[in-house]
C-alpha positions as CSV (number, residue, x, y, z in Angstrom):
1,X,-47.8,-20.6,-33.6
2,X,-44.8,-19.6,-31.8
3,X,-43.4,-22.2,-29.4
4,X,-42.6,-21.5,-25.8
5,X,-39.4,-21.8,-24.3
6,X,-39.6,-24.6,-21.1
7,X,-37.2,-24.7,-18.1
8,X,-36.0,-27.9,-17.0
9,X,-35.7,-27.1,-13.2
10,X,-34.9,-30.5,-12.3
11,X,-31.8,-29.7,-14.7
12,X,-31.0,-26.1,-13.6
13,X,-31.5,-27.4,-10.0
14,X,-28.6,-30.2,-10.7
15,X,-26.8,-28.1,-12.2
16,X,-26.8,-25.3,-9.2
17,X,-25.9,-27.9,-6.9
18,X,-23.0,-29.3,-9.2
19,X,-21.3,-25.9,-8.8
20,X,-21.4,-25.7,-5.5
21,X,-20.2,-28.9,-4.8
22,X,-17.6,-28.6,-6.9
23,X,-16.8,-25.1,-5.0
24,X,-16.9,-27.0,-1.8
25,X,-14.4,-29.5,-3.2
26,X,-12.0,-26.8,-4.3
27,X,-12.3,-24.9,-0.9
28,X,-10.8,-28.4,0.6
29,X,-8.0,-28.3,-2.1
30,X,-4.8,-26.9,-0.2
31,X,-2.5,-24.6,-1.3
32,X,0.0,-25.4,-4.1
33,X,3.5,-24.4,-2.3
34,X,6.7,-24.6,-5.0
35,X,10.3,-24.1,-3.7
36,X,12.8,-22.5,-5.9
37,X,16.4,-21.8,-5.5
38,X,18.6,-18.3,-5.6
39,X,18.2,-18.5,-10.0
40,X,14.7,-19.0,-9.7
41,X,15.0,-22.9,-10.9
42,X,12.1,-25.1,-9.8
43,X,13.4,-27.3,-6.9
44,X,9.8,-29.0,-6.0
45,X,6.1,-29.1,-4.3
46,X,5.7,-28.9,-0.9
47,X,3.8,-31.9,0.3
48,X,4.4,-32.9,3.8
49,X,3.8,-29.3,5.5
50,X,3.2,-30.4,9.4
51,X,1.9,-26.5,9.5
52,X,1.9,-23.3,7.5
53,X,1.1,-19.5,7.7
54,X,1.3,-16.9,5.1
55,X,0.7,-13.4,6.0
56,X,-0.3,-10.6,3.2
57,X,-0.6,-7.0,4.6
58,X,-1.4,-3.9,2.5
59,X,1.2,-1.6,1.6
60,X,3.8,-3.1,4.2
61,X,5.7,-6.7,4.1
62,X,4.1,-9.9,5.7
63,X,5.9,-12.6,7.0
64,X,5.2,-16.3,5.7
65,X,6.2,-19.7,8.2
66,X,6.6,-23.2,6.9
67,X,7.2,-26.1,8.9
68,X,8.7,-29.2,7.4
69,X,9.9,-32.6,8.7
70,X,13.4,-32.8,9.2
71,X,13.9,-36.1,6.6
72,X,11.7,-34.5,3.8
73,X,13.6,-33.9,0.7
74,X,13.0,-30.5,0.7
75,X,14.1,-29.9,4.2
76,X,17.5,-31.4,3.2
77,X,18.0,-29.1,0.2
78,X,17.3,-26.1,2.3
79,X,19.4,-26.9,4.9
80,X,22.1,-27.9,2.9
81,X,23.1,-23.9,3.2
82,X,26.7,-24.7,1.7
83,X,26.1,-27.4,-1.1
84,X,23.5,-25.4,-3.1
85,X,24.7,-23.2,-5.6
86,X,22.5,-20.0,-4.5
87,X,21.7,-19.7,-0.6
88,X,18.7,-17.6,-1.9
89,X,15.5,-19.8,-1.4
90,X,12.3,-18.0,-3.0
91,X,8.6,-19.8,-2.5
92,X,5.3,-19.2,-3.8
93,X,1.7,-19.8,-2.8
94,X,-1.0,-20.1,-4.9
95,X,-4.7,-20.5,-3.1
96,X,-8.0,-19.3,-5.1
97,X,-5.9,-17.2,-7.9
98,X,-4.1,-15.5,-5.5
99,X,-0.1,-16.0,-5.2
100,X,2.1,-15.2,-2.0
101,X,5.5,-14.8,-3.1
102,X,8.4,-14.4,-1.0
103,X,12.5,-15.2,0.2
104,X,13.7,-17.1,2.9
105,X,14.8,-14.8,5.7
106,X,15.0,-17.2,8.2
107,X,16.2,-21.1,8.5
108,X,15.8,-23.2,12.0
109,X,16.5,-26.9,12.4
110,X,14.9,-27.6,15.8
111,X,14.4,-30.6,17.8
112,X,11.8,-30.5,20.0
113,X,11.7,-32.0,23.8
114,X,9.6,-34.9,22.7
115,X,12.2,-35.8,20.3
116,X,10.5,-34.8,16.9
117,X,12.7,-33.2,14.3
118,X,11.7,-30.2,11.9
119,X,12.6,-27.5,9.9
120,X,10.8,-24.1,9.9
121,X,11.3,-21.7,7.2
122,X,10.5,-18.1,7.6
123,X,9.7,-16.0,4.8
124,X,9.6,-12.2,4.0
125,X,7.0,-11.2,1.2
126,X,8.0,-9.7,-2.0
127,X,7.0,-6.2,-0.8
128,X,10.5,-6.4,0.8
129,X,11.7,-5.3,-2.5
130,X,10.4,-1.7,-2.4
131,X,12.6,-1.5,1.2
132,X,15.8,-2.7,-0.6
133,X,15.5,-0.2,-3.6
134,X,17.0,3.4,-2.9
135,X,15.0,6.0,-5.3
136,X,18.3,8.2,-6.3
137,X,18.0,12.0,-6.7
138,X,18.9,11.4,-10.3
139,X,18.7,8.0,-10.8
140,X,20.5,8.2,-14.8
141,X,23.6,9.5,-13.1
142,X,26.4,7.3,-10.9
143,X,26.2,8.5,-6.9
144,X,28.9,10.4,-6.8
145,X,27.2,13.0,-9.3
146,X,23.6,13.6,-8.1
147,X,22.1,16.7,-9.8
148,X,19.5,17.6,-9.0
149,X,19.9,17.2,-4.9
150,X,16.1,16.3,-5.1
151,X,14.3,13.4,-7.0
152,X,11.0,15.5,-7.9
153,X,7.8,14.2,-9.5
154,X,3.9,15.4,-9.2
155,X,1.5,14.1,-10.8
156,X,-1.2,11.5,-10.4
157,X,-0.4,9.3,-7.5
158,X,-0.5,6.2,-9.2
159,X,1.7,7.3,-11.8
160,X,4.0,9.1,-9.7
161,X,5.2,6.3,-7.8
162,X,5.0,3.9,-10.2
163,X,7.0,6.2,-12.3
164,X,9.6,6.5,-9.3
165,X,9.8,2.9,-9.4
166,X,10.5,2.5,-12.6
167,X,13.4,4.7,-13.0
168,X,15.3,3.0,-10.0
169,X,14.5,-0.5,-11.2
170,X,16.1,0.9,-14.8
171,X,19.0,2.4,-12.5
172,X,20.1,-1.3,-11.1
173,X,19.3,-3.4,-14.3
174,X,19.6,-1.5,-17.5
175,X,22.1,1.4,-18.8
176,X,19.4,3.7,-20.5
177,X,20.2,7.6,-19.6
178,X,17.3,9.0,-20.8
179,X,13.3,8.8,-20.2
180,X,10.4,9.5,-22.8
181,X,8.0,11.6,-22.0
182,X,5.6,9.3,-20.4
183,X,8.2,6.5,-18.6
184,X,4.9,4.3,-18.4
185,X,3.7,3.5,-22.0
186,X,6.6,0.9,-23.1
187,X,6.1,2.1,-27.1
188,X,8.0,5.2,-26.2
189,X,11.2,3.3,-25.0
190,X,14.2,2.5,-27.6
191,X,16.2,-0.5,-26.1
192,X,13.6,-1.2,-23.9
193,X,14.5,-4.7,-23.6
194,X,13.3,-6.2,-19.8
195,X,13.6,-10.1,-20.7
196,X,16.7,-10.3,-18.3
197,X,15.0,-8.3,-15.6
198,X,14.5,-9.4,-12.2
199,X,11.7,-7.1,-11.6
200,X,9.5,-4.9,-13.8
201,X,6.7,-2.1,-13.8
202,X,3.4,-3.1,-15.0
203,X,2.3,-0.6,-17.9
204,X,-1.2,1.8,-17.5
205,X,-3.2,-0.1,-19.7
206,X,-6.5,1.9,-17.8
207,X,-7.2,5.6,-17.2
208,X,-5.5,6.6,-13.4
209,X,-8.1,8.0,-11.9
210,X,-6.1,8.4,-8.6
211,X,-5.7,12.2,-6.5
212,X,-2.8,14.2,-7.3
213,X,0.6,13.1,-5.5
214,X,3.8,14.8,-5.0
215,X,7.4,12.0,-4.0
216,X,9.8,13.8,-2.9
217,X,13.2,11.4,-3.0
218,X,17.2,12.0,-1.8
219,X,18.3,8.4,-1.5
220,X,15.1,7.4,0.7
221,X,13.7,4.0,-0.5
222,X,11.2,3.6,-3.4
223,X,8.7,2.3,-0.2
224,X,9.8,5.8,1.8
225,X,9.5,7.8,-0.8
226,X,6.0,6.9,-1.9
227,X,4.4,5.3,1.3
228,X,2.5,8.8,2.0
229,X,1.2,9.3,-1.1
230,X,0.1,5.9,-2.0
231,X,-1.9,5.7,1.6
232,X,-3.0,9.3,0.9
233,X,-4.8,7.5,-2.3
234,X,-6.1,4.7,-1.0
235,X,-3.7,2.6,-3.4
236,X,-2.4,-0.8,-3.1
237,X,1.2,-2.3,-4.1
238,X,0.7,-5.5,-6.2
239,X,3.6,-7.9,-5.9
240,X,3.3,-11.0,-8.4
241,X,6.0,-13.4,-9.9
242,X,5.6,-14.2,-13.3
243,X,6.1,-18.1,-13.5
244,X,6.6,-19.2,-17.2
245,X,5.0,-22.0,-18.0
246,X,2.4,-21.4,-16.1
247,X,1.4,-18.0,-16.1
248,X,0.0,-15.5,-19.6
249,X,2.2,-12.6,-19.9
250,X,1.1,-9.9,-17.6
251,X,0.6,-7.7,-20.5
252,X,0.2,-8.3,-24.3
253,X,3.6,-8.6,-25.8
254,X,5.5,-9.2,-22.2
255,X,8.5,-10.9,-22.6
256,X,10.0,-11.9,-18.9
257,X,12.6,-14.5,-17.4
258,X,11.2,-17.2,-15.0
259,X,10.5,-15.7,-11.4
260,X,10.2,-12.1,-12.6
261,X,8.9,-9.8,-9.8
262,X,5.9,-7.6,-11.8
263,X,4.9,-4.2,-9.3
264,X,1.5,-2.5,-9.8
265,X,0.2,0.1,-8.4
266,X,-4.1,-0.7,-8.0
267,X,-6.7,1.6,-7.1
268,X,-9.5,-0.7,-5.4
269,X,-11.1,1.8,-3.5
270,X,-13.0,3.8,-5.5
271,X,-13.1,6.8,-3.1
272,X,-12.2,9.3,-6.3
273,X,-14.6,8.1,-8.5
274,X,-17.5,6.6,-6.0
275,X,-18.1,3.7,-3.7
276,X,-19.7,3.0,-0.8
277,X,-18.1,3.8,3.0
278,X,-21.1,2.8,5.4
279,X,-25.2,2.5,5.3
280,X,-28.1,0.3,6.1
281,X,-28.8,-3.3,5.9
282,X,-32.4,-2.0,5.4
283,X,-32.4,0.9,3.4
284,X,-28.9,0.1,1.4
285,X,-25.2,1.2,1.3
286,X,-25.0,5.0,0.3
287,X,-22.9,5.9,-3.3
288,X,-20.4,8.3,-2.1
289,X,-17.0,10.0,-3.1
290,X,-14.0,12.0,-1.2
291,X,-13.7,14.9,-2.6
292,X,-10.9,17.3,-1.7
293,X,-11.1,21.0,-1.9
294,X,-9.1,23.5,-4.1
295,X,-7.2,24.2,-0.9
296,X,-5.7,20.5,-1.3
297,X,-5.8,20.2,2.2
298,X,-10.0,19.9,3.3
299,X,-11.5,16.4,2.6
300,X,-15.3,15.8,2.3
301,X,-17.8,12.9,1.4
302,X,-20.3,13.8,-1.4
303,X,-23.3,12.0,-1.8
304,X,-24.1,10.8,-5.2
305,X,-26.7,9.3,-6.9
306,X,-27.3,5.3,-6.5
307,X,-25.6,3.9,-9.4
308,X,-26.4,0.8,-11.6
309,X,-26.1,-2.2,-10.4
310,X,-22.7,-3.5,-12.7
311,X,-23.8,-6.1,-15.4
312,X,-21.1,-8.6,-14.3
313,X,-22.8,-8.8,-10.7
314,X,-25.8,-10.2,-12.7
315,X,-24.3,-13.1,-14.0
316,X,-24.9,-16.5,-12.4
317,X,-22.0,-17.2,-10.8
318,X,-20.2,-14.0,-11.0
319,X,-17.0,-14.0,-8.6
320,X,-15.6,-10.3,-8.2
321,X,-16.2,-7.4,-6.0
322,X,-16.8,-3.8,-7.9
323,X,-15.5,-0.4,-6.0
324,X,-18.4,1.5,-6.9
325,X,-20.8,-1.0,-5.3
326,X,-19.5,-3.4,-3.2
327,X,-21.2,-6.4,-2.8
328,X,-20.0,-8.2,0.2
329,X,-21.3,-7.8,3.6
330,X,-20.2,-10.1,6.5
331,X,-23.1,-10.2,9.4
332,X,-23.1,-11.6,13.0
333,X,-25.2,-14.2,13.8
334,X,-26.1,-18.0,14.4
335,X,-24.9,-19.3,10.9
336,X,-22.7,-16.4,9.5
337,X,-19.2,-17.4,8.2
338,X,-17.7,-15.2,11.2
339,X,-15.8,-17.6,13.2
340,X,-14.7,-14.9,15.6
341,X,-14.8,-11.2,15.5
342,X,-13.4,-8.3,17.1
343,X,-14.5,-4.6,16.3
344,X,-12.5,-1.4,16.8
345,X,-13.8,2.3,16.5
346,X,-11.4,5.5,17.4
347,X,-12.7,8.8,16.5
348,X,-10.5,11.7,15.3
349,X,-8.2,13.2,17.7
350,X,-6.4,17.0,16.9
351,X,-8.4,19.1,14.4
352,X,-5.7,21.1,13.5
353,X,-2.1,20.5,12.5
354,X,0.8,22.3,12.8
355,X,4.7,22.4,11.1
356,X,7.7,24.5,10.0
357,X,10.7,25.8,11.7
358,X,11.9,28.2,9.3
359,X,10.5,31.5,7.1
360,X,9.0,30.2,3.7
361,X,11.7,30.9,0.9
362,X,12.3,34.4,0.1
363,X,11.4,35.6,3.8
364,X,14.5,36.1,5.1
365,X,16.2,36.9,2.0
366,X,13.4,39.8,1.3
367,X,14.0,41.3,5.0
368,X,17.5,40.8,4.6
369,X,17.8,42.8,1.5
370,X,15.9,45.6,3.0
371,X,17.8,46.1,6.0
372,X,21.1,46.0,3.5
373,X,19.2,49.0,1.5
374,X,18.1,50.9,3.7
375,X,21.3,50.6,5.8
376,X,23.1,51.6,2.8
377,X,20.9,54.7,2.9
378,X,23.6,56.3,5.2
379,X,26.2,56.5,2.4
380,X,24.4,59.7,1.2
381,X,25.8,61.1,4.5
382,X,29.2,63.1,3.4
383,X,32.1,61.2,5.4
384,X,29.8,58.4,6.3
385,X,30.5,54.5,5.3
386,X,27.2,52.4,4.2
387,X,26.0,50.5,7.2
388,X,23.5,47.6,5.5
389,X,26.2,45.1,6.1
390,X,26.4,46.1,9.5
391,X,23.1,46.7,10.4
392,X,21.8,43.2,8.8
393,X,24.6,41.0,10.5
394,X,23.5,42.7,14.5
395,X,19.6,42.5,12.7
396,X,20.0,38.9,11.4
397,X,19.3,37.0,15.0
398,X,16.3,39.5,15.2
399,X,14.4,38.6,12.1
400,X,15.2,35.2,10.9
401,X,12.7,32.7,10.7
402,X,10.0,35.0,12.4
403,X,7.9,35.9,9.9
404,X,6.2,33.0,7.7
405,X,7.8,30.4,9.6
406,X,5.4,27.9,11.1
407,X,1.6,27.7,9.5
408,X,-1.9,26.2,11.0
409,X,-4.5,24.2,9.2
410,X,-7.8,23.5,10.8
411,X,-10.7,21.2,10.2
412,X,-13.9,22.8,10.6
413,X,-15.5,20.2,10.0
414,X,-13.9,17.6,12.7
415,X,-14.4,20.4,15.1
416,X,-18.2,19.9,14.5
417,X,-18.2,16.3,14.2
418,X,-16.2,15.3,17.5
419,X,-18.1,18.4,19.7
420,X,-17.3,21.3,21.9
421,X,-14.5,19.8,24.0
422,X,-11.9,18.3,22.1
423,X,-8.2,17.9,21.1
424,X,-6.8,20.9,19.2
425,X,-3.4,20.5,17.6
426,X,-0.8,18.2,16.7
427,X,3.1,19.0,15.4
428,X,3.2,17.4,12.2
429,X,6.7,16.4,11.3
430,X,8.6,16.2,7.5
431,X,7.8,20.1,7.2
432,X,11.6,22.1,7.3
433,X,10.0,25.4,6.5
434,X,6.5,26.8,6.6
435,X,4.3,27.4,3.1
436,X,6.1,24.7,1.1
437,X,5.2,22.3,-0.5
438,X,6.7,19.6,2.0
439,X,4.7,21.6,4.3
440,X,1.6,21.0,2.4
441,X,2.7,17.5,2.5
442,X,2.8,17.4,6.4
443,X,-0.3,19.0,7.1
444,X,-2.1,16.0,4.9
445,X,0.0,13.1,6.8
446,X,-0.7,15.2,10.1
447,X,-4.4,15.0,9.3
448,X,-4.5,11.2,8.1
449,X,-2.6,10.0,11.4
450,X,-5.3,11.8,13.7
451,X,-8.3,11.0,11.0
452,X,-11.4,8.6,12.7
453,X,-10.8,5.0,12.1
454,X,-12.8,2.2,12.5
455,X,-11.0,-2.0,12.5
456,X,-12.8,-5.2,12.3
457,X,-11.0,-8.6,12.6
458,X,-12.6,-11.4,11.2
459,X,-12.1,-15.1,11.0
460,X,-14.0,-16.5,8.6
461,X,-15.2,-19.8,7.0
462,X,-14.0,-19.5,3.3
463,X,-17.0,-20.0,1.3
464,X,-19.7,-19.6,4.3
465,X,-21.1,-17.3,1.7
466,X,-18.2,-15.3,0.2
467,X,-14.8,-16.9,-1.1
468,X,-11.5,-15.3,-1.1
469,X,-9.1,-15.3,-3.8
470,X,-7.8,-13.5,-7.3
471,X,-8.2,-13.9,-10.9
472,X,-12.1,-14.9,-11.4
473,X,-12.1,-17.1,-8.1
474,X,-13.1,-15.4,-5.5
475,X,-15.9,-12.4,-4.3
476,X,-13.0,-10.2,-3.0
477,X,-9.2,-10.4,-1.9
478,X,-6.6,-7.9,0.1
479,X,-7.5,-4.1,-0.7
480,X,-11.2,-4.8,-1.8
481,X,-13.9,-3.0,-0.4
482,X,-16.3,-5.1,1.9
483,X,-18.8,-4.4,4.4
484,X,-19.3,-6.2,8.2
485,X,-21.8,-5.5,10.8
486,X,-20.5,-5.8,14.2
487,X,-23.4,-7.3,15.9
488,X,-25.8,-4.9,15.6
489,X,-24.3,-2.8,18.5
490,X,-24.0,0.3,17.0
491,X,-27.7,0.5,15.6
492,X,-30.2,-1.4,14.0
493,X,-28.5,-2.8,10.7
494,X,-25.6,-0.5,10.3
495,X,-23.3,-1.5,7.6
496,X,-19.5,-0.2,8.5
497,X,-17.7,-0.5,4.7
498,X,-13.8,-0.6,4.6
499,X,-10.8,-1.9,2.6
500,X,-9.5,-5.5,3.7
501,X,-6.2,-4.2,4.6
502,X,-4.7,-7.9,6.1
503,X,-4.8,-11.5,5.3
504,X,-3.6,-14.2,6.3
505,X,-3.8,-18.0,4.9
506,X,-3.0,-20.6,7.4
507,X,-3.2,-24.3,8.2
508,X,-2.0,-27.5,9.1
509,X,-1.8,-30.9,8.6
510,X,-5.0,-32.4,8.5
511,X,-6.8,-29.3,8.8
512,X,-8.8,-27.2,6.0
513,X,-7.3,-24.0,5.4
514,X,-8.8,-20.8,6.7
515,X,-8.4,-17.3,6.5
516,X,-7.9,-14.3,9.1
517,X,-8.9,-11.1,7.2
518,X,-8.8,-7.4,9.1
519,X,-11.3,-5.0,7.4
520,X,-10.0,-1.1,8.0
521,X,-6.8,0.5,9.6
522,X,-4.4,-1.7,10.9
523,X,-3.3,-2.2,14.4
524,X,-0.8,0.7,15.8
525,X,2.6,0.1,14.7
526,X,4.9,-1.3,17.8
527,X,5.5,1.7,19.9
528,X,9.7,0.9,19.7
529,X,9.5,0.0,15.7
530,X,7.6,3.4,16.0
531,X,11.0,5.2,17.4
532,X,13.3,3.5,15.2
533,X,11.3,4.6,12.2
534,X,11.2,8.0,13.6
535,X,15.0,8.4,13.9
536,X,15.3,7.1,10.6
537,X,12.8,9.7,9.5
538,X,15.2,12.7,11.6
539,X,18.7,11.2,10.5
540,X,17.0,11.0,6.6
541,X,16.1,14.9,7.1
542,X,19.6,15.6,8.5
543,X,21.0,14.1,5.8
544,X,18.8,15.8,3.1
545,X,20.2,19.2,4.5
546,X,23.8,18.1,4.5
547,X,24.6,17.7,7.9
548,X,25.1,14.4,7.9
């Protein structure tokens, strides 16, 4: 007679209740804050924070701010700008698995009217880097001898600008002058040695499943260069520093110095290979995919078949979040985790996009080369001189750049969505000459900046049901898909689903630490940074054409 298996409840009960006590202890833990100096020596824990703030934003550079009495240790050896050996001061912070790391941009030794004394540091985030990092037209040659005039690569996104990367961090801290086929896969590289590197490009080790991406570089920056493409993709810079003793190698068989800055390039979003952008508390979030058209230009969602729920989201006390199902859904009400909220929506505005200036190539070459024959036609007259020279230099202000020259693209498809009455076109910029592929290039940032967007700000209880954090301990972290509810105003249940695209760990002393996440697009760059950025973008063009 076969026995029966018997569950102790009492036991799994205790046992269920152990964990999340001892989640509930590790939620009070705060965050483990180390100093180091300019060589990336370890110079101590922060301890006596009075208060703290550390700001990660996708795809752009967050600032961090710690404040520090004036008598602490610490405070002393950063302030002591002209005894230390390196003024560089570089800090990480570790909270859940996940690691801010980042350089001291700002130092202020304040005393306030009521007499107390303290040091705030102000820190820029490792994404900095990219911004600091010029991707050369030819990156194996010096400056002065730049051929091609154009750094050119298509290909997957993902690889693309990881690629890019690469071959400018290999420009500043190794003398290689030629690549392997594929720059990514570190068994093609002789003398490949990045143990004295200060920052290095994390191999493929998965299949890039990202859309196709084109960087187009003359001496822009490596975040320049790639920030279309990599927003195009839905892809997320990952900025980690490899700490020695502490860390396993990033890869199998890495071999990096202390402080190492490792880039990746991940693809949370799942839109290419399905995921989930809205549904219903009731009936379920739909499985989805963008798919874009043979044109490369006309985006649509496909609806695809529920999928399997992953095995891993099955296991008692899974931690994770999946791109092809995500799992976490934030909802108002009397004992959510939502603190405070704030919900944005902004549908589409222009449905087509325009661009160019100039004929495509071969335009006014092809016009000018028939005026020159047929002008040369008259040299068949006895006694008369051929005249295409002539005729082509009066003709020249006549034809150039009016044929091929400027090019429409329309979305049907918005039209129908936003109604009869609504915005019609917008310039698009970063396209010289019609039909090219910078064109092409314009017309897709064109449509992005006037796509539909929706925003959710969140302040949330960490743990009150989801946690946050990396590595195995938490449900999701910056550029994870999640879903929030905004109160139920826009319909019974409805689920908006969006990438966290901004976090931001803060506390004080005394206080537990909480976290201020924004799910969806960011807020609208400052309308001034805005300008600057777009003379940088004008004098960068110049410069590509030689004027400047």
């Amino acid at each position: 007679m076969t026995s029966v298996e018997t569950i102790d409840f009492d036991a799994v009960f205790k046992d269920i209740t152990d964990r999340l006590e001892a989640e509930k202890e590790h939620r009070l833990v705060p965050p483990e804050v180390r100093l180091f100096d300019g060589d990336w020596n370890f110079r101590g824990f922060v301890k006596r924070e009075i208060k703290a703030s550390f700001q990660t934003i996708d795809n752009e550079v967050g600032q961090g701010i710690l404040e520090l009495p004036q008598d602490y240790y610490l405070s002393r050896w950063m302030a002591d700008i002209y005894g230390r050996q390196t003024t560089n001061i570089h800090i990480t912070v570790d909270k859940d698995g996940a690691r801010w790391g980042g350089r001291l941009e700002e130092l202020l030794v304040i005393k306030g009217e009521d007499g107390r004394k303290i040091v705030r540091a102000i820190f820029t985030h490792d994404q900095a880097e990219l911004k600091h990092l010029l991707a050369y037209s030819n990156p194996w040659l010096p400056p002065e001898i730049q051929f091609p005039r154009m750094w050119v690569v298509f290909g997957r996104s993902r690889w693309a600008c990881k690629t890019t990367l690469l071959a400018n961090i290999m420009r500043v801290e190794s003398s290689i002058w030629a690549m392997p086929d594929n720059p990514l896969d570190p068994t093609k590289w002789n003398n490949f040695d990045q143990s004295t590197w200060s920052q290095v490009v994390k191999p493929d080790l998965e299949p890039d499943n990202s859309v196709s991406g084109l960087v187009v570089s003359r001496f822009k920056t490596v975040f320049d260069a790639t920030k279309d493409v990599v927003a195009d993709g839905q892809l997320s810079w990952e900025s980690r520093r490899y700490l020695k003793d502490i860390d396993p190698p990033p890869w199998p068989g890495a071999n990096l110095r202390n402080g190492c800055l490792v880039w990746d390039l991940v693809d949370k979003s799942g839109w290419t290979t399905g995921t989930s952008f809205n549904g219903n508390l009731f009936s379920g979030l739909v499985h989805e995919l963008i798919n874009i058209g043979s044109d490369g230009l006309t985006q649509n969602t496909e609806v695809l078949p529920d999928p399997n729920i992953p095995n891993a989201a099955l296991q008692p006390g899974y931690k994770g979040s999946t791109a092809s199902m995500p799992g976490v859904i934030y909802r108002e009400g009397e004992h959510s985790g939502i603190q405070s909220s704030e919900f944005s929506w902004k549908p589409a505005t222009a449905v087509g996009v325009v661009a160019g200036g100039h004929s495509m190539p071969g335009v006014n070459e092809l016009i000018s080369a028939a005026v020159q024959m047929v002008g040369d036609l008259t040299a068949m007259i006895p006694g008369v001189p051929p005249l295409g020279g002539v005729a082509d230099a009066v003709l020249k202000p006549l034809y150039t750049d009016v044929f091929l020259a400027f090019g429409k693209w329309k979305s049907p498809q918005r039209a129908q969505r936003l109604g009869w009455s609504h915005y019609h076109e917008k310039w698009a910029d970063g396209a010289d000459s019609a039909y090219t592929l910078a064109w092409l290039l314009a017309m897709r940032k064109g449509m992005w900046e006037t796509r539909e967007c929706t925003r959710h700000t969140l302040v949330i209880a960490d743990g009150a049901p989801y946690k946050i954090g990396q590595r195995g301990h938490g449900h999701f972290y910056l550029g994870d898909r999640i879903g929030s509810v905004p109160g139920g105003v826009f319909g019974a249940g409805m689920v908006f689903v969006d990438r966290v695209s901004e976090l931001t760990l803060a506390w004080e002393r005394g206080v537990t630490p909480n976290w201020k996440i924004v799910i969806g697009a960011r807020e609208e760059e400052d309308p001034i940074a805005k300008a600057v950025e777009r003379l940088q973008d004008i004098l960068g063009m110049l410069r590509d054409l030689g004027v400047l």
